[in-house]
Structure formats: structure tokens, C-alpha cells
C-alpha positions in Angstrom: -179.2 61.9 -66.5 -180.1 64.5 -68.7 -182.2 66.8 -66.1 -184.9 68.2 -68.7 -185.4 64.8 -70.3 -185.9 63.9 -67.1 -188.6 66.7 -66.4 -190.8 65.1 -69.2 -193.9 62.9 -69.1 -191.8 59.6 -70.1 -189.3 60.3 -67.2 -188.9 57.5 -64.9 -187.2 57.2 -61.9 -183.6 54.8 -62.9 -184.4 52.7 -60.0 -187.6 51.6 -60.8 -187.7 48.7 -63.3 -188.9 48.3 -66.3 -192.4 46.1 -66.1 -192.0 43.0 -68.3 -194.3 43.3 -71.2 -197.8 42.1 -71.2 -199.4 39.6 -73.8 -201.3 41.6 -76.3 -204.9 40.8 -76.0 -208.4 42.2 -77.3 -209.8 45.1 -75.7 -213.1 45.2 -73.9 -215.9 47.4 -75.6 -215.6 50.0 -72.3 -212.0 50.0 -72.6 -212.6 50.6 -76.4 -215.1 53.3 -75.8 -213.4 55.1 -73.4 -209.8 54.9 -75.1 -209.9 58.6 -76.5 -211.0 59.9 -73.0 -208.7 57.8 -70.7 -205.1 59.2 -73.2 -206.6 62.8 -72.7 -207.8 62.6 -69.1 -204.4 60.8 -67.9 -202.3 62.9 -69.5 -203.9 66.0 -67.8 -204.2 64.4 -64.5 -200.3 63.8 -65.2 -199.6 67.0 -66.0 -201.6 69.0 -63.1 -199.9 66.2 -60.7 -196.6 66.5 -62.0 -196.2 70.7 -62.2 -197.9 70.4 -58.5 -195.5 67.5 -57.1 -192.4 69.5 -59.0 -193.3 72.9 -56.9 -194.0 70.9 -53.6 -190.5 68.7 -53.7 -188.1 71.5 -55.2 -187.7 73.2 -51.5 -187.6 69.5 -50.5 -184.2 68.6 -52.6 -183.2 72.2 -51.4 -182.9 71.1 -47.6 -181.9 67.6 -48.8 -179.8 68.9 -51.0 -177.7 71.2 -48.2 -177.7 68.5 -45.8 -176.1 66.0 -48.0 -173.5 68.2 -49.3 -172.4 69.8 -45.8 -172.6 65.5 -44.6 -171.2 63.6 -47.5 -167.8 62.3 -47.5 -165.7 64.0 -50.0 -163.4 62.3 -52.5 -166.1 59.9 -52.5 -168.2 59.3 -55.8 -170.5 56.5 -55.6 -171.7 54.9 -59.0 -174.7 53.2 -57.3 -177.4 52.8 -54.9 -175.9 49.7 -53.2 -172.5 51.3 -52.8 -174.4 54.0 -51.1 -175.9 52.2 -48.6 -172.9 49.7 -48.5 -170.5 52.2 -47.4 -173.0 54.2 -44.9 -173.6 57.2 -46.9 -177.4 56.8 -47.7 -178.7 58.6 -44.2 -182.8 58.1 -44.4 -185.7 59.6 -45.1 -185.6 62.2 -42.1 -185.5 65.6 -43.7 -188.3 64.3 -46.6 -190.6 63.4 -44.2 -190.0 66.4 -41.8 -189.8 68.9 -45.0 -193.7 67.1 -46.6 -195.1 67.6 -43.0 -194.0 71.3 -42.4 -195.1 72.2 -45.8 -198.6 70.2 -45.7 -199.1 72.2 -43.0 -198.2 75.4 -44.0 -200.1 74.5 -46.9 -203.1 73.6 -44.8 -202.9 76.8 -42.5 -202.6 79.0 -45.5 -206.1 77.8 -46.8 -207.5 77.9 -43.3 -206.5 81.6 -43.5 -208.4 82.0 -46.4 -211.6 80.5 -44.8 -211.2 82.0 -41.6 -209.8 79.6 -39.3 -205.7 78.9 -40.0 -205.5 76.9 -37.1 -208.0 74.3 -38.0 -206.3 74.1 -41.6 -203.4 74.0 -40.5 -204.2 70.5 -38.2 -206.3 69.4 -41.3 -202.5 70.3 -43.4 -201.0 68.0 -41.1 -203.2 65.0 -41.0 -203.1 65.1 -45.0 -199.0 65.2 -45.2 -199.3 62.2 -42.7 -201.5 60.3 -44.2 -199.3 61.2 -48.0 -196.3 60.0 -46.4 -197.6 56.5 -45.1 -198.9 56.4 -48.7 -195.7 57.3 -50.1 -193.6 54.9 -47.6 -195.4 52.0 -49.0 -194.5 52.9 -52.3 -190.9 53.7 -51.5 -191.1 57.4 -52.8 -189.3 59.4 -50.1 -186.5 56.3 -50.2 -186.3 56.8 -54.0 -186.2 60.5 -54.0 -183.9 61.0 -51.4 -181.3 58.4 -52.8 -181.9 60.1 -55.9 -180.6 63.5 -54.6 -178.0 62.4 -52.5 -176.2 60.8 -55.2 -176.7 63.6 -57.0 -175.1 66.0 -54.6 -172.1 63.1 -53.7 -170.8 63.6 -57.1 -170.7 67.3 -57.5 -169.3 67.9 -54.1 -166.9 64.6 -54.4 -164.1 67.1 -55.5 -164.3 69.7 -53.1 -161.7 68.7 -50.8 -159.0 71.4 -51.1 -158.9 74.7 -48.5 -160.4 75.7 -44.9 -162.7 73.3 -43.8 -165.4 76.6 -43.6 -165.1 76.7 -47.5 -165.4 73.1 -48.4 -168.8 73.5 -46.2 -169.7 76.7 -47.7 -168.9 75.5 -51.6 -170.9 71.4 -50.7 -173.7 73.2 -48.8 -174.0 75.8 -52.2 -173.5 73.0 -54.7 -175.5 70.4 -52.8 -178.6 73.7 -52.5 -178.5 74.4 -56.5 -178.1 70.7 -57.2 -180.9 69.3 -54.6 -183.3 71.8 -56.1 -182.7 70.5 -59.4 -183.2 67.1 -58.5 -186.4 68.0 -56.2 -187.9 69.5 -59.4 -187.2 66.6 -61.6 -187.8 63.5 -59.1 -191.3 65.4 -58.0 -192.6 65.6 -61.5 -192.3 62.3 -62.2 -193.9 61.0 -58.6 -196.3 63.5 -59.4 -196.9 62.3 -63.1 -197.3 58.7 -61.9 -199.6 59.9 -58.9 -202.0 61.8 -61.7 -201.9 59.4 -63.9 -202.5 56.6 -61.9 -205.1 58.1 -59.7 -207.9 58.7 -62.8 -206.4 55.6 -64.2 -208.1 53.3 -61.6 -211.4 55.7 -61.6 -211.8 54.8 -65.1 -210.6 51.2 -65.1 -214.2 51.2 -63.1 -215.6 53.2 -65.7 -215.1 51.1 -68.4 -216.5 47.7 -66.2 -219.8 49.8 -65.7 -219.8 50.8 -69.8 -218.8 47.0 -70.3 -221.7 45.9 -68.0 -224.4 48.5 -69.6 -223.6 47.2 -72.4 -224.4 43.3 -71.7 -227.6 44.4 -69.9 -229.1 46.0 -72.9 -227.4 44.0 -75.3 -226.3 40.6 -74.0 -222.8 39.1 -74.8 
């Protein structure tokens, strides 16, 4: 997959499928109202969500990244997801979740610093990044992203099998680092993207039922 095709709005993850289409039918008058300001506001909501969720899982794939290439067994290049898990080498979620929660946290206690009290933002850090990650879980996100990296790292490293042990973990644990990054950029801006979008979507899917019921009171049908 092309990694900066991949980095655009359209990007989707390859293991989500397509939705089947929907029958074309006649739009309400709030969805037609609000039509102009739903494409602009979605696409900025997108945007902001997609940069932020890119910065926030890049140092994820990093660690994910390392650990897959120091782990994975090499020779091995698995063309899919079910071969993954068939032969053992999809390992969990572990280091995502542990990764979101350190860096919530961090995140949390560096705002705290900035009002005053680190310690309190910090626990309020950590109470978010749990609360994301239950989110997340029932969404399959962290499942997604980390299958998405490790396959990632499995084929660049699949090769390295030739001198000391030392250097086949030094060259996987380099490769899988530059490669996890990559990935961690790529896979966040899209669950990012999604999130943004998705987010103001459903505040102005209420939007336009409250324009669509003004609009019968003063009106009628």
C-alpha cells in the first residue's frame, strides 16, 4: 500500500469493508440546508482529528514496530491477516494499549503542569486514555492497527536471517522502528479522520432533525 495515498482523507484501513451501497433517496430539507456546512465542518473535524491521531500513534507503531521486528519469525512473509493469526504471529494489543495509556497520561500531566497541579492532570490523562481505549476496543482499532503494523514489519524483516544473531536483532528492531513509525503515522490518520469526521457527523445528523422540525412547526408538512 502506497504509504502517502494512504496518509490521505479517502484512506481506509484494507481490513475494513467496503459498506454496501445505499438506495438513493430524497433528502430532508435540514439535511438540504445544512449540506454546505456538514462537507466543510466534516472535513475539518477530519483533518484536526487525523494530523492529531497521526502525532499520537506514530511513537505507538515505533514501540510496536521494534517489538515485532526483534519477535517476528524470520523467513516468514505472511500475505494475510488470517495466516497471521493462523500461524501464531499476531501477539495482541499489549504494547497499544500500554503505549495510549502512558502517553494520555503524559499528555494529561503536561497540561496539569500548565494549570498548576500535574498530578491531578495527569490522573485526569489516565482516566481519558482508559476510557479511549474501551471506546476503541469496541471498534476494533488497536486490533486493526496493530495487525496492520505487524504485517508490515514481518515483511521487511522476513529476509533478515543471515549473520550473528545480535545483528539480525539490531537490523529487525531498526527496520521494524523506521517501518512501525510509518505505519503509526498512516493507520492514526485514518482512525483519526474517521473519529473527526464521525464525531460532528452525528452532532449535525441532530442538527438537521431540529432544522427539519422548525421547519414543520412554522410551516407544516
Amino acid at each position: 500500500m502506497n504509504t502517502i495515498a494512504s496518509a490521505l482523507p479517502g484512506y481506509r484501513n484494507i481490513n475494513q469493508q467496503a459498506a454496501p451501497p445505499e438506495e438513493a433517496k430524497e433528502k430532508s430539507f435540514g439535511a438540504k440546508v445544512l449540506a454546505a456546512p456538514r462537507a466543510v465542518v466534516e472535513t475539518v473535524a477530519g483533518t484536526v482529528g487525523g494530523a492529531a491521531s497521526a502525532v499520537f500513534h506514530m511513537p505507538i507503531g515505533t514501540v510496536v514496530g521494534i517489538a515485532e521486528g526483534v519477535t517476528a519469525p524470520k523467513g516468514v512473509s505472511p500475505q494475510n491477516i488470517s495466516d497471521m493469526k493462523t500461524a501464531g504471529e499476531y501477539k495482541g494489543t499489549g504494547w497499544y494499549t500500554t503505549m495510549s495509556l502512558l502517553e494520555s497520561t503524559a499528555i494529561g500531566a503536561g497540561v496539569g503542569a500548565i494549570a498548576g497541579n500535574p498530578l491531578i492532570g495527569a490522573g485526569v490523562g489516565l482516566a481519558v486514555g482508559i476510557i479511549g481505549r474501551l471506546v476503541a476496543g469496541h471498534a476494533d482499532v488497536p486490533e486493526l492497527f496493530v495487525i496492520e503494523v505487524d504485517k508490515a514489519v514481518d515483511q521487511a524483516v522476513a529476509n533478515n536471517t543471515e549473520g550473528t544473531k545480535v545483528k539480525i536483532m539490531v537490523q529487525s528492531a531498526t527496520e521494524g522502528a523506521i517501518i512501525g513509525t510509518g505505519r503509526g503515522v498512516t493507520e492514526g490518520w485514518s482512525i483519526g479522520w474517521d473519529a473527526g469526521k464521525g464525531a460532528v457527523s452525528g452532532v449535525l445528523d441532530v442538527a438537521e432533525g431540529i432544522v427539519e422540525g422548525l421547519k414543520e412547526a412554522i410551516f407544516g408538512k
